[in-house]
C-alpha positions in Angstrom: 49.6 129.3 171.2 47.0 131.0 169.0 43.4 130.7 168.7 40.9 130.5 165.7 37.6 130.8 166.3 35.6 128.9 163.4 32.2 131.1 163.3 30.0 128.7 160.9 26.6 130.8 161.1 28.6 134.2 160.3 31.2 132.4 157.6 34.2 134.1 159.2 37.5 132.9 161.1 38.8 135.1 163.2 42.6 134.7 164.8 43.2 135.7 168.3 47.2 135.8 169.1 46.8 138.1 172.4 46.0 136.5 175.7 45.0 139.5 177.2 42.3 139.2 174.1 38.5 139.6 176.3 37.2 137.7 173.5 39.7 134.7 174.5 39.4 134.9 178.1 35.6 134.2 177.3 35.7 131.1 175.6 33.9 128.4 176.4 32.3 124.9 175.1 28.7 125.6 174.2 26.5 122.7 173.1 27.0 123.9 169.7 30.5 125.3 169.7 33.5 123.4 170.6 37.2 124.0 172.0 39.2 121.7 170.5 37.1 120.5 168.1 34.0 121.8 165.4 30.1 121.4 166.3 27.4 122.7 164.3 28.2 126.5 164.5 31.9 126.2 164.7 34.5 125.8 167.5 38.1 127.3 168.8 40.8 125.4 167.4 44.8 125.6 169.0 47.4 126.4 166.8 51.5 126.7 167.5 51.5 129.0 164.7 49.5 131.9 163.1 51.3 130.8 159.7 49.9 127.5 160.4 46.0 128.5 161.8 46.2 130.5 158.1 46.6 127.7 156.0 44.0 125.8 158.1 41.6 128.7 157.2 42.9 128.8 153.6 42.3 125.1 152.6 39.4 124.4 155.3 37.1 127.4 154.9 38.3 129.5 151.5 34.8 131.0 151.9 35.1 132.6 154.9 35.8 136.0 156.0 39.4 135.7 158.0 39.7 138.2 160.4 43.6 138.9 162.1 41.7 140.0 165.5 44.7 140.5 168.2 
């Protein structure tokens, strides 16, 4: 499974593949940041795929800055 973390406030996307990643092993629902799901500033979404969590980013956020973190 990998992780994209949907960064509203900072316009980026960044794609975590590694779960040794710190950055993973920190995540956490915040009242405005979601795991599963997009609040106001953005959220972690699941993916089976990194092909697949690219598209999302490509047809969902085209704006934003994607970042291939780990």
């Amino acid at each position: 499974m990998v992780w994209l973390d949907v960064d509203q406030p900072a316009k980026k996307c960044t794609l975590h593949m590694n779960d040794n990643c710190s950055y993973l092993q920190k995540k956490s629902e915040t009242l405005y940041k979601g795991i599963g799901d997009l609040k106001r500033d953005g959220g972690w979404l699941s993916f089976t795929d990194p092909k697949l969590a690219k598209l999302y980013h490509q047809i969902n956020w085209p704006d934003y800055q994607f970042i291939d973190h780990c």
